[in-house]
C-alpha positions in Angstrom: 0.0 0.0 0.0 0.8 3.3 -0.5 -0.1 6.9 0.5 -1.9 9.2 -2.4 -3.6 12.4 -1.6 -6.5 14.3 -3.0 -6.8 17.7 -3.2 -10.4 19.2 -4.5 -9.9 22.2 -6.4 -11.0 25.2 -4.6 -13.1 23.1 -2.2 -10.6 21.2 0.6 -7.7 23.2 1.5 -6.8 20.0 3.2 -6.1 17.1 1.1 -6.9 13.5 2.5 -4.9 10.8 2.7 -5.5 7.3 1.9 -3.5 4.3 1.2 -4.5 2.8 -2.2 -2.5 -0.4 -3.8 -1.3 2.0 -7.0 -2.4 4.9 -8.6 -5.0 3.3 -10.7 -7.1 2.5 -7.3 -6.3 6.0 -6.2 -7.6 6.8 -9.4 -10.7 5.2 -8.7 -11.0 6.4 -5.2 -10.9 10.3 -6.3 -13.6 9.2 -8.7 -15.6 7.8 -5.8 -15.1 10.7 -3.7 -15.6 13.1 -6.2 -18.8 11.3 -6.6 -19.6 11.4 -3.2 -19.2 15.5 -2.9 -21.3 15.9 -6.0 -24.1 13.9 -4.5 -24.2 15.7 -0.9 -23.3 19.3 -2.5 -25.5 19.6 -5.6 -25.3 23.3 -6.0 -21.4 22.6 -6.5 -22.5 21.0 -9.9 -23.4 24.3 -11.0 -20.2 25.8 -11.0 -19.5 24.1 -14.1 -16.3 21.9 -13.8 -14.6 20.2 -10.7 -11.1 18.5 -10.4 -9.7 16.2 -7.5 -5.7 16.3 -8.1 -3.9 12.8 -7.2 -0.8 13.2 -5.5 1.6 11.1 -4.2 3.0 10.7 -0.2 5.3 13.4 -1.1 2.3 15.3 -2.5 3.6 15.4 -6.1 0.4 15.7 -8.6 0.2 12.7 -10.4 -2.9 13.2 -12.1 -6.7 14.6 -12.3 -9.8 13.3 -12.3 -11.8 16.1 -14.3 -15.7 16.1 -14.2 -17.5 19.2 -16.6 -20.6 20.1 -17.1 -20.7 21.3 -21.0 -23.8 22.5 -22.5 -24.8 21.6 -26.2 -24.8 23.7 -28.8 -28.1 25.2 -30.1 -29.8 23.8 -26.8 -32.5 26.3 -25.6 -31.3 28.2 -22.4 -33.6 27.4 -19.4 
């Protein structure tokens, strides 16, 4: 196991840490938590895009997991 952190973009100042078996399951576990915030904060999903960085135990970004909301072209505005 090792240590990743993830850092919501303009939402945690504090990242979390978790052990995950590699990056791809820490992968997975920012897209699970990301998931998770959406749910219990909808209003957040307004804002248009949100990114949880991956970093590693010596909180070097490794990668995002990006999540936009993109509206389609020619759509009617609400």
């Amino acid at each position: 196991m090792a240590l990743f952190y993830f850092q919501f973009a303009g939402r945690e100042r504090d990242a979390t840490g978790i052990d995950c078996t590699d990056v791809a399951a820490a992968r997975n576990e920012a897209v699970r938590r990301l998931g998770g915030y959406l749910s219990d904060h909808p209003g957040y999903a307004e804002e248009g895009h949100w990114r949880v960085t991956v970093e590693d135990s010596s909180r070097r970004p490794l990668l995002n997991v990006i999540v936009a909301t993109v509206g389609v072209r020619g759509a009617p505005d609400e």
